[in-house]
Wavefront OBJ file of the C-alpha trace (Angstrom):
o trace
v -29.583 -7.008 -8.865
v -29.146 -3.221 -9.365
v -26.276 -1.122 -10.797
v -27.743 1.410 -7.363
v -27.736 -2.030 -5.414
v -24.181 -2.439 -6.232
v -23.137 1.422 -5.632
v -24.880 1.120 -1.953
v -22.928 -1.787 -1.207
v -19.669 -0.569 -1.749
v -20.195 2.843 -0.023
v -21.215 1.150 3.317
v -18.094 -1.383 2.761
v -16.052 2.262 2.691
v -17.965 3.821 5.795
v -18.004 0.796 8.041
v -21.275 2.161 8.714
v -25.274 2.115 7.421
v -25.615 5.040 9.263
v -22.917 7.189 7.424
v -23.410 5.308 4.421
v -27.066 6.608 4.385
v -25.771 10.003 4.874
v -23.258 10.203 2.226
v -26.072 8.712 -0.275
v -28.632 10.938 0.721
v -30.903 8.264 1.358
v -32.809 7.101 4.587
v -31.276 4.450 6.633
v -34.041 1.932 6.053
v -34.544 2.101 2.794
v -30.569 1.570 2.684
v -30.202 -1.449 5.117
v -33.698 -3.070 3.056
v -31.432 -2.443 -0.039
v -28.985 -4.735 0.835
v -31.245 -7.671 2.424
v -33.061 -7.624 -1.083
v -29.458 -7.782 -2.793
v -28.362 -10.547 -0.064
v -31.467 -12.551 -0.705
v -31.038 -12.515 -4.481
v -27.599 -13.240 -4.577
v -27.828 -15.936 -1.257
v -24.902 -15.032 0.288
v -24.290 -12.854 3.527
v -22.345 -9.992 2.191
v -22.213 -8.244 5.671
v -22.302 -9.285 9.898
v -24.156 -6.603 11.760
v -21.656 -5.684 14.914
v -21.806 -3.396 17.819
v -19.404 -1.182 16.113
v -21.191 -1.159 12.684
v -20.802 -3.875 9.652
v -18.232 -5.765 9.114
v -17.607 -7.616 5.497
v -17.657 -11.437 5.428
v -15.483 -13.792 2.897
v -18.461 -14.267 0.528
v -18.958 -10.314 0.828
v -15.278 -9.715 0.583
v -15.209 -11.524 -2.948
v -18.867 -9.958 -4.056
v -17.558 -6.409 -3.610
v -14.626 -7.194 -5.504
v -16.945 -7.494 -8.826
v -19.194 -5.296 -7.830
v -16.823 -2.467 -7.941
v -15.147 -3.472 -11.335
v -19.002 -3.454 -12.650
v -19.712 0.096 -10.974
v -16.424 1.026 -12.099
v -17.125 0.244 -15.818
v -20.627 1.289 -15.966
v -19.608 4.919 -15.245
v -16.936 4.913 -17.626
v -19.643 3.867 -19.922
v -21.988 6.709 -18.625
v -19.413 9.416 -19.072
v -18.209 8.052 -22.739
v -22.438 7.812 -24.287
v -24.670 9.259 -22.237
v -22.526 12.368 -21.541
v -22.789 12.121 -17.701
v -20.606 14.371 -16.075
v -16.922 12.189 -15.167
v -17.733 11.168 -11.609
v -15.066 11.076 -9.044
v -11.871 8.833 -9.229
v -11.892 6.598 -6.330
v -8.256 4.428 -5.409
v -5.890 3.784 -2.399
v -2.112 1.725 -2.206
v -0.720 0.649 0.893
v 2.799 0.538 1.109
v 6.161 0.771 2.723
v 8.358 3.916 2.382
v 9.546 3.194 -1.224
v 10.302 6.838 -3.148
v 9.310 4.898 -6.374
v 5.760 3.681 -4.880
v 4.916 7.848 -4.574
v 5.709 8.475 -7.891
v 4.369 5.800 -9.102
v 1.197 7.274 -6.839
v 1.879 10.658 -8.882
v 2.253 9.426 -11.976
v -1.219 7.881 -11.588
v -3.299 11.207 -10.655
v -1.172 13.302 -13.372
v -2.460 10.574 -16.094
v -6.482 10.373 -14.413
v -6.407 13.998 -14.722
v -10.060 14.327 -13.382
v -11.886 17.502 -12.527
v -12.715 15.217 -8.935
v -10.657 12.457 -7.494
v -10.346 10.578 -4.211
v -6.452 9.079 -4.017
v -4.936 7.978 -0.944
v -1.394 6.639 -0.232
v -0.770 5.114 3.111
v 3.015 4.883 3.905
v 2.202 2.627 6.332
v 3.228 -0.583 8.891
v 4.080 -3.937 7.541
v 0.815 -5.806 8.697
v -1.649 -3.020 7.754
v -0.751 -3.173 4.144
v -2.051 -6.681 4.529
v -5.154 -6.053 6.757
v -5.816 -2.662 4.113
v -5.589 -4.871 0.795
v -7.737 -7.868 2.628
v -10.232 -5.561 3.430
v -10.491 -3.958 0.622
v -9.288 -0.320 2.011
v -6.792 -0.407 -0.603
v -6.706 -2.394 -4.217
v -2.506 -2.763 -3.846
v -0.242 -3.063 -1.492
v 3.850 -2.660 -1.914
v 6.414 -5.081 0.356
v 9.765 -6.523 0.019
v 10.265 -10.284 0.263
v 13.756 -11.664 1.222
v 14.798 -15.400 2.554
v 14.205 -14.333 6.561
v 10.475 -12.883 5.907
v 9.759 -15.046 2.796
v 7.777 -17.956 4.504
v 5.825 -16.393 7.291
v 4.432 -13.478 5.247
v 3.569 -15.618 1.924
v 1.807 -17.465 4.870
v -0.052 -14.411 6.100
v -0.873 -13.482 2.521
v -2.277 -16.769 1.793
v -4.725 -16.940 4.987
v -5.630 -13.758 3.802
v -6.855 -15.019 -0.103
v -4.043 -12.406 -1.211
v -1.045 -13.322 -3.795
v 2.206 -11.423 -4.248
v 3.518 -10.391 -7.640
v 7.196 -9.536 -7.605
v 8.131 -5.895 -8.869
v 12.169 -6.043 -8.836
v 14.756 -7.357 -6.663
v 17.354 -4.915 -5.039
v 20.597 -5.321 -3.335
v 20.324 -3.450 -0.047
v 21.908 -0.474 0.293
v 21.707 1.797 3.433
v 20.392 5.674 3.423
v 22.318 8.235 4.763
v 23.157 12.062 4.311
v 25.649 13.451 2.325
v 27.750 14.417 5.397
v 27.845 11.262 6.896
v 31.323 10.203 7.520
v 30.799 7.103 5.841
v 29.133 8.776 2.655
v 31.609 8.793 0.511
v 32.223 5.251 0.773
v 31.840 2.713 -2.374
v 30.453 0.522 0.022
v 29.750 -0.114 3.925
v 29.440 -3.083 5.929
v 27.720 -3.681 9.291
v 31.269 -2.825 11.115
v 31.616 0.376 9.757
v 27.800 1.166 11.129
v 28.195 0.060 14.234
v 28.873 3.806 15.805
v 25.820 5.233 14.089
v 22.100 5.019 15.285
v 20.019 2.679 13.564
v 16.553 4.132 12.072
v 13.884 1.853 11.292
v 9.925 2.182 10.950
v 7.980 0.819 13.942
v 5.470 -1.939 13.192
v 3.365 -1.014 16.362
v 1.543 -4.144 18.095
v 2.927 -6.731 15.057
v 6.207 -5.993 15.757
v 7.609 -9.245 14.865
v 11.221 -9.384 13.003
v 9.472 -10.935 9.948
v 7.333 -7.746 9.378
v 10.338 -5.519 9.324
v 10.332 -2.980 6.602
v 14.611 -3.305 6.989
v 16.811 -6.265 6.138
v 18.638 -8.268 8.605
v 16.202 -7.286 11.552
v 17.926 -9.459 13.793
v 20.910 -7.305 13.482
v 21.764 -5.921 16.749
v 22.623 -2.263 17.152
v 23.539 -0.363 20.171
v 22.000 2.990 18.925
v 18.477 2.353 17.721
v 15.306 4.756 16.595
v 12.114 3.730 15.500
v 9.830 6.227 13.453
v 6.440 6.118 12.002
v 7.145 8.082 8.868
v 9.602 9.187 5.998
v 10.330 12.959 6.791
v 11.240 11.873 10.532
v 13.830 9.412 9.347
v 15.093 11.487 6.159
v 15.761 14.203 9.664
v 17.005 11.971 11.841
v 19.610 10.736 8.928
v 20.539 14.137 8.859
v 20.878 15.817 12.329
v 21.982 12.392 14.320
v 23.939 11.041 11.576
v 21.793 8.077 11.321
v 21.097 5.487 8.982
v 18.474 3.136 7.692
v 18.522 -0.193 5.450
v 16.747 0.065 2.352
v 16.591 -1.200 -1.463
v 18.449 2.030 -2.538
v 16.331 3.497 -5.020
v 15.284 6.774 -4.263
v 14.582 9.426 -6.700
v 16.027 12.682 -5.550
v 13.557 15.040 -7.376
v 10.977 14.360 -4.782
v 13.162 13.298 -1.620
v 15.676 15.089 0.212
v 18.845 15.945 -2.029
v 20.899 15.548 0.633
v 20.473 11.937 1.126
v 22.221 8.923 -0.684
v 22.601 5.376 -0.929
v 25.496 3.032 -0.596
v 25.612 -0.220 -0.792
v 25.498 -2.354 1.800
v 28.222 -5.442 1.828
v 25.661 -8.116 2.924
v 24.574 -11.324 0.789
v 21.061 -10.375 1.215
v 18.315 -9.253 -1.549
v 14.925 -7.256 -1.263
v 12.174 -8.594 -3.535
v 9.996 -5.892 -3.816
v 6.145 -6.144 -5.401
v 2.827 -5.885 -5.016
v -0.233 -7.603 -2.992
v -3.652 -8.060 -4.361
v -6.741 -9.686 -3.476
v -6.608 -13.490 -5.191
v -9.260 -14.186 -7.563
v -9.904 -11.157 -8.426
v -10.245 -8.638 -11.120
v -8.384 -5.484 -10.781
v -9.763 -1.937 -11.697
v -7.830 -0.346 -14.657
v -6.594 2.165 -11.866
v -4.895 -0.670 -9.749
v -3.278 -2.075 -12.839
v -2.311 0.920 -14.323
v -0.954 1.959 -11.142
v 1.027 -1.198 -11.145
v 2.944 -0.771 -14.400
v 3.439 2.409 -13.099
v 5.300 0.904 -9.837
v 6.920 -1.626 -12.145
v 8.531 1.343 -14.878
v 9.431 3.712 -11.961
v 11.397 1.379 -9.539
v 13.337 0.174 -13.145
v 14.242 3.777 -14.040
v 15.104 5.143 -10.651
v 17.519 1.904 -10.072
v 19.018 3.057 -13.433
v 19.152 6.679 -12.718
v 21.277 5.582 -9.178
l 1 2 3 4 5 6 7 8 9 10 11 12 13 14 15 16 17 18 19 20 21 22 23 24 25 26 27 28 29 30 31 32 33 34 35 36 37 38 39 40 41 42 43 44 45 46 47 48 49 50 51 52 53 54 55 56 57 58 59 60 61 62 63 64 65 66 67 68 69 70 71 72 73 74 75 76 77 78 79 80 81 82 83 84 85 86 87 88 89 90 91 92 93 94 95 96 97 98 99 100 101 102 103 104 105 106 107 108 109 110 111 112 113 114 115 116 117 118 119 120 121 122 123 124 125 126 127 128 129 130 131 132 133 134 135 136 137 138 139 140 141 142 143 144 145 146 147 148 149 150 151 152 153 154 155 156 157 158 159 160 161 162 163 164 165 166 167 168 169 170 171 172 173 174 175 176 177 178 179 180 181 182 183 184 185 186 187 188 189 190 191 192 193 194 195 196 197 198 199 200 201 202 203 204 205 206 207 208 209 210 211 212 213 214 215 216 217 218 219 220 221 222 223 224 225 226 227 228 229 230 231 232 233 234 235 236 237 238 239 240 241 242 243 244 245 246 247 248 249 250 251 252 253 254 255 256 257 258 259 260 261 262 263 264 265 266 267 268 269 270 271 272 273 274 275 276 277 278 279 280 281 282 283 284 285 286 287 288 289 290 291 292 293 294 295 296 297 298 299 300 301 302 303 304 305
């Protein structure tokens, strides 16, 4: 087993593809796809299924790749501290719902990697992709909320997936509106005194079920109801419609809209918010990093509001 072995294993894990896997290496397609039969022979496991639409990880693979890319991960760390090899590119992705503290924990991250040539991606993203992107592999962490209605069917998920949950905080909920909003200056609101405003929530596309709601109380019925896909939509619609959405309340107002605020919401409810990882599994000093990140961001923004 190879340290280049290793390296070609996880780039056709990222492209889906030998093809574009052998492109991006600069290597020929055979001599790629005889790579990885010597590296499946030696290790005797199946680390990919050949499809009609490219390769496709299995379970064993899943878990290989998962070391492999801590050992790739530290080996070039070691290359750049002794052998003065020039710092190689920082590689790392989260999944998450639309938490403010989740992008600067993302921020936070880059600003302390501070490499001449990185690779970051956040995906803001639906309930059951953050689960299909940190299964995969796409991303090392993904960010949910956990309450008493969603509790047992997505611990359930996340288990059938080989993924585990580690909380981050728990939040009252609080709903999101603009500063003009009737109701905004308000101590607190309750579902009455929302009841002649539309209701903004993110769509969860073909798993729309109420357990993978990003809001609270899903089965809360509303006469006036819009579904987005992103944050600058909703912050918009909050605005111009007089809208609002159900969230944990912390939201740092140096990088969202000033004009937006939270109240709190007069429900006995709770949003458990933290982190899903692959189970039995290392993490990359990134993903942990990034996670104490998450963890001291969401504390101080609660404080600061």
């Amino acid at each position: 087993m190879t340290f280049q072995q290793l390296k070609y294993a996880i780039c056709i894990a990222e492209e889906g593809k030998i093809s574009l896997a052998a492109k991006k290496l600069f290597v020929s397609q055979p001599s790629l796809t005889q790579a990885v039969r010597e590296l499946e022979k030696e290790t005797g496991i199946t680390i990919f299924n050949r499809t009609n639409r490219g390769v496709e990880l299995t379970p064993e693979g899943e878990e290989f790749l998962s070391y492999a890319r801590q050992v790739t991960e530290q080996m070039n760390l070691l290359e750049e501290k002794y052998k003065g090899v020039r710092k190689r590119r920082r590689n790392f992705c989260v999944s998450g719902q639309h938490y403010s503290f989740a992008v600067d924990a993302f921020i936070a991250l880059i600003k302390e990697v501070g490499a001449d040539e990185y690779d970051f991606r956040m995906r803001e993203t639906q309930t059951y992709e953050i689960i299909e992107d940190v299964a995969s592999m796409r991303s090392q962490v993904g960010v949910l909320y956990l309450n008493d209605f969603n509790r047992a069917v997505i611990l359930k998920v996340l288990r059938e997936n080989e993924l585990r949950f580690t909380p981050i905080i728990t939040a009252a909920p609080h709903v999101f509106v603009s500063k003009s909003h009737p109701l905004s200056g308000k101590k607190s609101v309750s579902l009455e005194d929302l009841a002649p405003y539309p209701f903004l929530t993110f769509e969860q596309g073909e798993h729309n079920s109420f357990y993978f709601s990003e809001e609270i109380l899903s089965l809360h019925y509303s006469a006036k109801n819009i579904r987005v896909r992103d944050r600058a939509t909703l912050f918009n619609c909050l605005v111009g419609l007089n809208g609002y959405t159900i969230s944990s309340g912390i939201i740092n107002g140096e990088l969202n809209w000033n004009n937006i605020v939270a109240i709190p919401l007069d429900v006995d409810d709770y949003m458990e918010i933290g982190c899903v990882t692959r189970d039995n599994t290392v993490l990359s000093a990134l993903a942990e990093r990034y996670i104490e990140l998450l963890r001291q961001n969401a504390v101080s923004d609660a404080v600061r509001n």
